[in-house]
C-alpha positions as CSV (number, residue, x, y, z in Angstrom):
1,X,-7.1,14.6,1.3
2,X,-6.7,16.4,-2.0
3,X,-3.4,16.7,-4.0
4,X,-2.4,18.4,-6.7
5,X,-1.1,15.3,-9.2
6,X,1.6,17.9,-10.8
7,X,2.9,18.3,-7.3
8,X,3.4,14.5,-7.1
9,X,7.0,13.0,-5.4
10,X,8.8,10.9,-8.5
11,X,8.0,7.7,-8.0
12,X,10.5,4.8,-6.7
13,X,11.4,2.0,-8.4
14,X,7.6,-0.4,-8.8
15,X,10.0,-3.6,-7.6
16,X,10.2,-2.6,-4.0
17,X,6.2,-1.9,-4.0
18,X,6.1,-5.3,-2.1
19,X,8.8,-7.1,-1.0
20,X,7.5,-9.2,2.0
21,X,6.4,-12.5,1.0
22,X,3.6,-12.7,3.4
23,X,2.3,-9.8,1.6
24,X,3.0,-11.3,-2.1
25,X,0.8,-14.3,-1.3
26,X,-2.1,-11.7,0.2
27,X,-2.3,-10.1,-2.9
28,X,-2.5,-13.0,-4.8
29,X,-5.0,-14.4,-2.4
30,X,-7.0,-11.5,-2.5
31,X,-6.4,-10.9,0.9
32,X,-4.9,-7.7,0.4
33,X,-6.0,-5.4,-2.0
34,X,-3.9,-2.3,-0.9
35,X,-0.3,-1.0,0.0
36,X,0.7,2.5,2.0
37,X,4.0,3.1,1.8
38,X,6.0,6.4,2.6
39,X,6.5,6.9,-0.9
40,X,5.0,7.0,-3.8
41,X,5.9,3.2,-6.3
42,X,3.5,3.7,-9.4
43,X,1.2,5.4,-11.2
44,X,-2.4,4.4,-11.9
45,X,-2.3,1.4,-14.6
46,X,1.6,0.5,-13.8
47,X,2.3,-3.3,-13.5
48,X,4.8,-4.9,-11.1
49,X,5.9,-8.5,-11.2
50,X,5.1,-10.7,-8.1
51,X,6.5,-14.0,-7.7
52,X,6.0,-14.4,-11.6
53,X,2.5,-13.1,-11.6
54,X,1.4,-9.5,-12.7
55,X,-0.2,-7.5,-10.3
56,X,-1.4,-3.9,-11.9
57,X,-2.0,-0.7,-10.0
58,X,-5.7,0.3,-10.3
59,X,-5.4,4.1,-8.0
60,X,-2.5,5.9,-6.5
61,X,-3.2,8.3,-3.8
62,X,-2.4,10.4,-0.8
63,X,-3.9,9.4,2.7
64,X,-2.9,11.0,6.2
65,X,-2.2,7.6,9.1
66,X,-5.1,9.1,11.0
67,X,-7.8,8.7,8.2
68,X,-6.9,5.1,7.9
69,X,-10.4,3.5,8.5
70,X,-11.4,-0.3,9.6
71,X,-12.1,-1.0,6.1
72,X,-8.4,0.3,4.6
73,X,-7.1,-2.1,7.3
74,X,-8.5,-5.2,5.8
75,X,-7.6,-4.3,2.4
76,X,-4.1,-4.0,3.7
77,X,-4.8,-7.6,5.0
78,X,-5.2,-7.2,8.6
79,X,-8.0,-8.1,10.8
80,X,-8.6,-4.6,11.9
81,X,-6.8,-1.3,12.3
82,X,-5.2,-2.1,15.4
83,X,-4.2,-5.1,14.1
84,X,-2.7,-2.8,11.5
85,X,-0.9,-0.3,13.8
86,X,0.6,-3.0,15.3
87,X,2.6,-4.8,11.8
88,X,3.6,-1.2,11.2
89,X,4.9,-0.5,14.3
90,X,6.1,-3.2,14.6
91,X,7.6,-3.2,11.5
92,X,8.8,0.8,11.2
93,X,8.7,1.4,15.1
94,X,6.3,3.2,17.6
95,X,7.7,6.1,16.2
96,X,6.1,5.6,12.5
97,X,2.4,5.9,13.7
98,X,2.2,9.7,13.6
99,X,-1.6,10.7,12.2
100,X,-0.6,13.6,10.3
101,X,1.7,11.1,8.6
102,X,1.1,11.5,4.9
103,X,1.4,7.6,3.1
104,X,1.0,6.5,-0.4
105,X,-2.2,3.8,-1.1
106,X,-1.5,1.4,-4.1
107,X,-4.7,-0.4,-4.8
108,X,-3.7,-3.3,-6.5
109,X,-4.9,-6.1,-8.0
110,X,-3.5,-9.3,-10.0
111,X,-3.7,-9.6,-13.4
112,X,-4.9,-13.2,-14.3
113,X,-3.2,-14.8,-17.6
């Protein structure tokens, strides 16, 4: 899905990229390489603090729910994608899984010191 960049929602603060500690110790695992979100948290080459490690943003972009493959699934973390419907809905609701559902990906990965 293509997007004009200069038609781009602001971003929202980096911070509350990632906020679930499960999550924090995926990415630092390398577990999980991505994060879609509602809204847009970065720009390609931002940096967010994690538990005292720096994690930086390689891409930003727009994906609809229902082009969500088996392989964005594991990056997120998860086994599979239904594995991945599921911690969303379970997380957001049923309601959240709608497939024309525009979300934000966040490819990230941690910066080692």
């Amino acid at each position: 899905m293509e997007m004009n960049k200069q038609n781009w929602p602001e971003k929202y603060d980096i911070a509350k990229l990632v906020t679930i500690q499960e999550d924090i110790q995926k990415i630092m695992s390398g577990d999980k390489t991505s994060v879609r979100r509602n809204d847009r948290y970065a720009d390609p080459g931002d940096s967010v603090e994690l538990n005292g490690h720096t994690v930086k943003v390689e891409d930003v972009y727009p994906q609809k729910l229902g082009e969500v493959t088996e392989e964005d699934a594991q990056q997120e973390g998860y086994e599979n994608l239904k594995e991945y419907k599921q911690g969303i809905t379970r997380i957001h609701g049923e309601q959240v899984w709608n497939p024309d559902l525009i979300v934000w990906v966040h490819i990230l990965k941690p910066v080692q010191h």
